[in-house]
C-alpha positions in Angstrom: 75.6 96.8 121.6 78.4 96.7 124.5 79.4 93.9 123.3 80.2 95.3 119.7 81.8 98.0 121.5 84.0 96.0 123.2 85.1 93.9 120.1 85.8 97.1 118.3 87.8 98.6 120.7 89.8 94.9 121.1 90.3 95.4 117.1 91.3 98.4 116.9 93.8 98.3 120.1 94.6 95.2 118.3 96.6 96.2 115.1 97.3 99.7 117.2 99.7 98.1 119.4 100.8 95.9 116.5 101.8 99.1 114.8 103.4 100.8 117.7 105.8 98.0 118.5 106.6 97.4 114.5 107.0 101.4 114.9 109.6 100.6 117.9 111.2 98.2 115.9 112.2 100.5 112.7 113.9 103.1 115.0 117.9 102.4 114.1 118.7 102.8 117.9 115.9 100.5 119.2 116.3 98.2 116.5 119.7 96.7 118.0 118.2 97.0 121.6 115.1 95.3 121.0 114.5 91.2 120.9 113.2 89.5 117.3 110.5 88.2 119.3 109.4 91.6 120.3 105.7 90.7 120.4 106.0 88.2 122.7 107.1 90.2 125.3 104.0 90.9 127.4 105.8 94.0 129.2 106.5 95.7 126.0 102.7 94.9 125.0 101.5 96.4 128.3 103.5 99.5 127.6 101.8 99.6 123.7 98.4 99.1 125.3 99.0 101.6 127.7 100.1 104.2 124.7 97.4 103.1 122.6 94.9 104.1 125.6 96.4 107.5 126.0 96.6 107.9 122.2 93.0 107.1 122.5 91.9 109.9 124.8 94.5 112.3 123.5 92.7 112.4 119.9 89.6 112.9 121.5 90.9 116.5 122.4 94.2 117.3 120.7 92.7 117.6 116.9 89.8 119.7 118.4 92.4 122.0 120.4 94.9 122.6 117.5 92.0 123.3 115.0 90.1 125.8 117.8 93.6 127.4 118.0 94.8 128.0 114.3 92.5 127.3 112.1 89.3 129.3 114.2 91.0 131.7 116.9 94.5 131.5 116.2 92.9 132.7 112.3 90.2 135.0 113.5 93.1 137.5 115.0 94.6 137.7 111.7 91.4 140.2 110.9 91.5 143.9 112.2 89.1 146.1 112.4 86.2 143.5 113.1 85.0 142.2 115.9 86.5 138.6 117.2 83.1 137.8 117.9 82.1 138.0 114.6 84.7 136.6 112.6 85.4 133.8 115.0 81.6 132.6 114.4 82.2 133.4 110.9 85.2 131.4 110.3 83.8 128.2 112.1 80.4 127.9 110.7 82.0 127.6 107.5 84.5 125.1 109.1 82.1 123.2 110.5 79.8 122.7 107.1 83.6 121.6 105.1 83.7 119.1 108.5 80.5 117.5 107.5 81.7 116.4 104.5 84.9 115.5 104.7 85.1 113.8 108.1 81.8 112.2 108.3 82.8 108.2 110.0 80.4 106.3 108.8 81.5 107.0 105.2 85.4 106.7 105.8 86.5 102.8 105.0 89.1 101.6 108.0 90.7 98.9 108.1 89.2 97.9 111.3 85.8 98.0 109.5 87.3 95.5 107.5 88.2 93.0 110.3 84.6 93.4 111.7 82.2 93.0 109.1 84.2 91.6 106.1 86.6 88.8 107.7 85.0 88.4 111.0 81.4 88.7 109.6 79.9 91.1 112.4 76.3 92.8 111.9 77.2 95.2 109.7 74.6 97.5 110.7 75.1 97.2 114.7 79.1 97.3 114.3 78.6 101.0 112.1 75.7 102.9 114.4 77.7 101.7 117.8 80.5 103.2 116.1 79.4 105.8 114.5 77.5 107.0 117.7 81.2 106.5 120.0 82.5 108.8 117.1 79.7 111.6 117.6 80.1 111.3 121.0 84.1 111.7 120.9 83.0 114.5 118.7 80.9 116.4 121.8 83.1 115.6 124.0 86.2 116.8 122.1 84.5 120.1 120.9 82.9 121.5 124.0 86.2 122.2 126.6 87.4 124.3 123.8 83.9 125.4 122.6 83.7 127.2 125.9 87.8 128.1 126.3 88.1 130.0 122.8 84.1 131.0 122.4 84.4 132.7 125.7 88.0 134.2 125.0 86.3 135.7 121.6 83.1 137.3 123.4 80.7 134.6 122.2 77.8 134.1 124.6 77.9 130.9 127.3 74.7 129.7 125.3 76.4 129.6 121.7 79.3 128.0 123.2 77.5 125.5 124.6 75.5 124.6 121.8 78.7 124.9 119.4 79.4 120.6 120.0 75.7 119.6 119.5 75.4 121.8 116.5 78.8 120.3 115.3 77.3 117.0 115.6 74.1 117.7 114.1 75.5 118.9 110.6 77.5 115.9 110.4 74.6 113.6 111.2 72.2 115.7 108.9 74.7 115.4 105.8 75.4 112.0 106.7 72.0 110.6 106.5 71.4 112.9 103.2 73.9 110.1 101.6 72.3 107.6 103.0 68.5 109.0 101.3 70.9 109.6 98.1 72.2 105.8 97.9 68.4 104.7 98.3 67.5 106.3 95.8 70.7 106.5 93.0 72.4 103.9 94.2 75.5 105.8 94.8 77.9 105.4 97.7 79.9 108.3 99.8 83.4 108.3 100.2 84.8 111.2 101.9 88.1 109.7 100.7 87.4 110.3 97.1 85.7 113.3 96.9 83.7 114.0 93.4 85.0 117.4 91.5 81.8 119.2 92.4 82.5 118.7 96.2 86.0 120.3 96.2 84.7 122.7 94.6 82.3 123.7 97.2 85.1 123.0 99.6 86.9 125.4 97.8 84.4 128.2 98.1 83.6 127.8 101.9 87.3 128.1 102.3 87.3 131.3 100.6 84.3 132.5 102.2 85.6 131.6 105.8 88.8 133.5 105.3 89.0 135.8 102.1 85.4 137.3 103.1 86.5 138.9 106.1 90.3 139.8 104.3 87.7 142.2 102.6 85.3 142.9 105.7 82.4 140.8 105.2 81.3 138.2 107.7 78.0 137.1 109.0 76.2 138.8 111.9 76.7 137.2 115.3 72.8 136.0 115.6 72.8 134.8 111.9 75.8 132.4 112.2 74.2 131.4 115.3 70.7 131.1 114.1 72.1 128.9 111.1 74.3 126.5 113.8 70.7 126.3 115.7 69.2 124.5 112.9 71.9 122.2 112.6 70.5 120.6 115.8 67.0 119.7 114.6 68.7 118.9 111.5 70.9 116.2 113.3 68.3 115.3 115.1 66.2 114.0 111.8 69.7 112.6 110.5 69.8 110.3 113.5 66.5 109.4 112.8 67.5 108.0 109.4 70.8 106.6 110.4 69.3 104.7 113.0 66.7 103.1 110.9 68.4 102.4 107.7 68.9 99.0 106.6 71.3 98.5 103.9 74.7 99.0 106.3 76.5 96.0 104.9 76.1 96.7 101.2 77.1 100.4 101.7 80.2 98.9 103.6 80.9 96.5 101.1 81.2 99.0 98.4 83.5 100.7 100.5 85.5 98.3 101.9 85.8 96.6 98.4 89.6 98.3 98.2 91.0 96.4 101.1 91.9 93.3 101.4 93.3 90.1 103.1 96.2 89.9 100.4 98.6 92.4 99.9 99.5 91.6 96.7 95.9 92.9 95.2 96.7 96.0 97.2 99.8 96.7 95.4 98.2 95.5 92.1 95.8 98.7 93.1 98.5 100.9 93.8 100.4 99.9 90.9 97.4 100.4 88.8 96.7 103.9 90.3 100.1 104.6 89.5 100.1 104.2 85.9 97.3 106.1 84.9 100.0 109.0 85.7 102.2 107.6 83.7 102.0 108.8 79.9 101.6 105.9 77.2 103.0 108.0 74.1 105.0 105.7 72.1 107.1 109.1 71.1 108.8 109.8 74.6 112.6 109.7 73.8 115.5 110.8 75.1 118.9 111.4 73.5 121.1 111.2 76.6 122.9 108.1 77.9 122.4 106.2 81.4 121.2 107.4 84.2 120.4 110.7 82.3 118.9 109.0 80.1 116.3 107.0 82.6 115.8 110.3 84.4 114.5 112.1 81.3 111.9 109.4 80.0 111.0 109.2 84.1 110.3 113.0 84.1 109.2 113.1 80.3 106.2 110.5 81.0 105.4 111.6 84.2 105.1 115.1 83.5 101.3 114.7 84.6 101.9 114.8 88.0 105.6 116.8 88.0 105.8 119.7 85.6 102.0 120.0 84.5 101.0 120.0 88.4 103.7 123.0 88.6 102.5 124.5 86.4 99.1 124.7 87.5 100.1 125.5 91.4 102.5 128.5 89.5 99.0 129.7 87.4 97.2 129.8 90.1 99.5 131.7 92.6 99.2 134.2 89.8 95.7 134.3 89.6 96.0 135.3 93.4 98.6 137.8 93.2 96.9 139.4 90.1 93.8 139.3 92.2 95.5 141.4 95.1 96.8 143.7 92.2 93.2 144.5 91.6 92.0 144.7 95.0 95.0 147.2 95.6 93.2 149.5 92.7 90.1 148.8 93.6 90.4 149.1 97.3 92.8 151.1 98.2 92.4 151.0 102.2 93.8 147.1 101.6 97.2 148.4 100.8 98.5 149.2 104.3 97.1 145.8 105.7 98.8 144.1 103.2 102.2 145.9 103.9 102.6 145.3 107.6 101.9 141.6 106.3 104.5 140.9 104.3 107.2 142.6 106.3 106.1 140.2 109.3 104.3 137.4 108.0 107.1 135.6 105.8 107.7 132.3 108.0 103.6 131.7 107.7 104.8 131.0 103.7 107.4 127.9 105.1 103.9 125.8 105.6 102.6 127.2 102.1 106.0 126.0 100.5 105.4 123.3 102.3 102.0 121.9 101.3 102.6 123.0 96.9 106.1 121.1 97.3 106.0 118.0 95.1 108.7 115.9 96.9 106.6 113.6 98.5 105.1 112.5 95.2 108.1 112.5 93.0 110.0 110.1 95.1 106.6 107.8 95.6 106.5 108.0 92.1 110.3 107.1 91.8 109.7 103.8 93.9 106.5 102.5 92.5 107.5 103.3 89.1 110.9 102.8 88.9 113.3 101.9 91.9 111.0 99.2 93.3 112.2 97.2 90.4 115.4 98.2 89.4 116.5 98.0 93.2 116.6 94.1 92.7 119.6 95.0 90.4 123.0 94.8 92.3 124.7 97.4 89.9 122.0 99.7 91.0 123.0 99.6 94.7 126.4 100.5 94.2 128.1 103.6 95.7 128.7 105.3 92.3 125.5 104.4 90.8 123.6 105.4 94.0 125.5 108.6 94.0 125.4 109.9 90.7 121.3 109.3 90.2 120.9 111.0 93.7 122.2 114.4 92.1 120.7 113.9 89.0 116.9 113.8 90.7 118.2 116.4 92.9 118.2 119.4 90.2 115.3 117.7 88.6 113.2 118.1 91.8 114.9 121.3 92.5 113.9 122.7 89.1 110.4 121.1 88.8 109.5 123.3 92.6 111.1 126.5 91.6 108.2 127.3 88.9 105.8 128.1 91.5 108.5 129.3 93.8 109.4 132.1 91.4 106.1 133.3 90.8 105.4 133.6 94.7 108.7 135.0 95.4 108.4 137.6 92.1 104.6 138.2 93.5 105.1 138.4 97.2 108.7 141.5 95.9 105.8 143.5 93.6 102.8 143.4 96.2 105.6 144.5 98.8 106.3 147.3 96.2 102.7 148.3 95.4 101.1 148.1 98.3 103.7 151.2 99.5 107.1 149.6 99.4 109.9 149.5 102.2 112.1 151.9 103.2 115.2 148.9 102.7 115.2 147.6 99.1 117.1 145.0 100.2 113.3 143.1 101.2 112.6 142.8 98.1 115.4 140.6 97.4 114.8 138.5 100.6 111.4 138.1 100.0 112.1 136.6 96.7 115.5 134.5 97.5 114.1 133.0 100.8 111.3 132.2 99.0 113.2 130.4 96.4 115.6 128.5 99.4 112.6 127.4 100.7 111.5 125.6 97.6 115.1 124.3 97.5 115.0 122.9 101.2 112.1 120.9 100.8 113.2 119.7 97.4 116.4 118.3 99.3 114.9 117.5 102.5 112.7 114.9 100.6 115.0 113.4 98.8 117.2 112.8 101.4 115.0 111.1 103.7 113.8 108.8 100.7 117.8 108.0 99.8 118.5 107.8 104.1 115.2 106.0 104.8 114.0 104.5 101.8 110.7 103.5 103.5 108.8 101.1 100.9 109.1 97.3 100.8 108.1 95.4 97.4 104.5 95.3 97.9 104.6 99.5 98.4 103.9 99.4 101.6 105.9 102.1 104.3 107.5 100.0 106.2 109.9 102.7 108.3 108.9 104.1 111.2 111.5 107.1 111.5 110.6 107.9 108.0 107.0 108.6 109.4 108.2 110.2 112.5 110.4 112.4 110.3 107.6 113.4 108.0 105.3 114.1 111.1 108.0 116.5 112.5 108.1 118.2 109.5 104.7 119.1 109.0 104.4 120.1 112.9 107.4 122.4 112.6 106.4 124.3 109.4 102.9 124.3 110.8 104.1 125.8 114.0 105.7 129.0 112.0 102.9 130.1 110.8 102.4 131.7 113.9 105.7 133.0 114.1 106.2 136.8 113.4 109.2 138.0 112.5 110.4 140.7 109.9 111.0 140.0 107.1 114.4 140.6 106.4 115.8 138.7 110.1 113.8 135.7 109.0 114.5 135.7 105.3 118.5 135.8 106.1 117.7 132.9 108.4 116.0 130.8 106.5 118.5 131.0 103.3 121.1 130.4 105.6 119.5 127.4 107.1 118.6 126.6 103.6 122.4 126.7 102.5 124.0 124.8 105.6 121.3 122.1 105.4 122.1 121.1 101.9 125.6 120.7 102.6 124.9 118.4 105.8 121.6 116.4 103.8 124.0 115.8 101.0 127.6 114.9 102.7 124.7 112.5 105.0 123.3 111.2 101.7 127.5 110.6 100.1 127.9 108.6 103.4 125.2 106.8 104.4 122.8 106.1 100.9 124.6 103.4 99.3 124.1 101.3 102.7 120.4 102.4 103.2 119.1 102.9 99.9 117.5 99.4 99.4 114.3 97.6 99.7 113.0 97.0 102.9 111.5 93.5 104.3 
């Protein structure tokens, strides 16, 4: 089994380091620095090996220390009037059972799993308990610095704190082995990938349970939550006991790994495929406009499956919610002040929502795969004009497909200010909804700008641009990273449509100068 080990860890430090330096090699001010026969260079390699190693060690604990401190502690303050104790228990046994589905390892198919048991024919079932067991361990490891850091901080015992990680552990081995008893007898393999309708929807629930209960003042007692992490241990215990002695590891993995392969082209295929089950067949989709108008609308007329009608779906739902709080407000009275001192602090926490309902990212994946990847072989369609003039057009189409649900969470957030007592400066209402409605409008731009400045796919649809994915990573740690700033609402909202305003002028002068010279296919 050390010997597996070792060959996984050479694998995966392997294409790791591969990555990294092909990562070095995207960045425009590298790129000129750095030799064509990069990965020859055994002092650049030593310095990617030593990053992958640190990389290695850091995601042992940073995951588990940035989901301790928003998503359990960092959430659990949000909740006045019951004790931390309580809620922070509350919050992560509910966590901890969504964990055990969704990030299980031995159901998640890596491409290192590929190298191993598909091209280099390794036991499939030694190679998956080694590493599955490296991955629990990782996970007991991880948990238990900041098991004991936050638990303590929060009032929890030493003796729940310590038996947070194993408990951890246990529920994902217990679930874990539950698929395994399910494919003996069904037949049917897990992916916690592609998870089935009836599994999001229990996703959904815990969710609401671990942080709309105690919105209303319900969460468990401190000895139930950590009577029911106890039996998580035994639990584990018989999963192990099943994982260890099950047979059938290579035909599970198989199934599993059946979507990657040695040749790229039947991964685009896939992709391709994929894609066009999005894309309306209805012989009737017309358009009376000319040119590039006219490829824009049939674009956003037979994609309106994942554009308008998932707008429209985020939009209902939003007001769903803010009906819902409308009720609550009648209902429950008390929750009107609560909700007040929220909204006139708690506006940049709605920068990450914005954030995660914008459809940017799929609008301009959609644009490649199903359009630009072949019409950028076209010379006409790289020039300066033509470049130009479909930039603005998908501009106020992505702009006006992500102010739907804007509007309704702007409008909502304005009325639940209003009824849940109002604000001594009307002018909040209006910055509530505006700043809403510029944030919409920033990531709208911000998207497709970095698609026109970094355009990251190559033929096959693969990302081939490192700064694109450093770019999207700094995004999503910067609007996560507001939701814990507080700041009223009227400061920030002037800020942000400020912001808002200033960077559309610099994204698009930067796209007028630089996108007919980057917009093009990449190698």
């Amino acid at each position: 089994m050390n010997k597996t080990l070792r060959i996984s860890f050479s694998l995966r430090n392997t294409y790791r380091v591969n990555g990294i330096l092909y990562s070095l090699k995207q960045i425009p001010l590298l790129k000129k620095i750095l030799p064509e026969a990069l990965y020859r260079l055994r002092g650049l390699k030593i310095f990617a090996n030593l990053l992958s190693g640190i990389w290695e060690i850091i995601s042992v604990f940073l995951g588990k220390f940035l989901y301790f401190l928003f998503m359990v502690a960092g959430a659990g303050l949000l909740y006045r009037g019951i004790p931390r104790n309580r809620v922070y228990l509350h919050i992560l046994l509910c966590l901890t059972v969504i964990g055990s589905f969704m990030n299980t390892n031995l159901f998640n198919p890596t491409r290192d799993k590929y190298y191993a048991m598909i091209l280099l024919r390794m036991d499939a079932r030694e190679y998956t308990i080694v590493n599955y067991l490296y991955s629990i361990l990782k996970v007991i490891i991880g948990f238990l610095p900041f098991s004991l850091w936050f638990g303590r901080s929060a009032g929890i015992p030493l003796w729940i704190c310590l038996m947070i990680p194993f408990s951890v552990a246990g529920v994902k081995m217990a679930v874990a082995a539950s698929s395994l008893w399910d494919y003996e007898k069904r037949g049917l393999v897990y992916n916690e990938n592609r998870l089935y309708k009836a599994l999001w929807l229990f996703v959904g629930i815990m969710l609401a349970a671990a942080y709309g209960l105690p919105a209303v003042g319900i969460v468990l007692p401190q000895n139930a939550a950590a009577a029911i992490m106890a039996l998580f241990i035994p639990a584990g215990a018989a999963g192990l006991w099943k994982i260890l002695r099950f047979q059938n590891y290579r035909e599970i993995n198989q199934q599993l790994l059946g979507q990657i392969t040695n040749q790229m082209d039947t991964v685009t295929q896939a992709v391709v495929r994929q894609n066009r089950k999005t894309i309306s067949t209805d012989t009737r989709i017309t358009s009376k406009r000319k040119g590039f108008e006219y490829l824009n609308e049939l674009f956003i007329k037979r994609h309106r499956k994942i554009l308008w009608s998932s707008s429209e779906k985020i939009a209902a739902v939003c007001l769903f919610l803010i009906v819902g709080m409308l009720l609550a407000f009648y209902l429950q009275p008390t929750v009107k002040e609560a909700t007040n001192k929220l909204l006139m602090v708690f506006l940049p926490y709605f920068v990450f929502i914005m954030y995660c309902i914008n459809r940017g990212t799929g609008f301009t994946r959609a644009l490649f795969i199903n359009c630009d990847r072949s019409l950028l072989t076209y010379s006409f369609y790289k020039k300066p004009d033509m470049v130009l003039k479909l930039f603005r057009i998908r501009l106020r189409e992505i702009v006006k497909i992500n102010l739907l649900p804007a509007a309704v969470i702007g409008g909502g957030l304005a009325i639940l200010l209003y009824a849940s007592g109002g604000t001594d400066n009307p002018v909040n209402y209006a910055v509530l909804f505006v700043s809403v409605l510029c944030m919409s409008i920033f990531f709208s731009i911000h998207y497709l700008t970095i698609y026109y400045l970094l355009q990251p796919y190559n033929a096959g649809t693969e990302m081939k641009s490192g700064t694109y994915r450093i770019v999207l990573s700094g995004t999503y740690l910067v609007c996560f990273w507001m939701m814990q700033l507080r700041m009223p609402t009227l400061v920030f909202g002037v800020i942000c449509i400020v912001f808002c305003v200033v960077y559309s002028v610099v994204a698009c002068a930067l796209v007028y100068r630089f996108a007919p010279k980057t917009f093009r296919l990449r190698n």
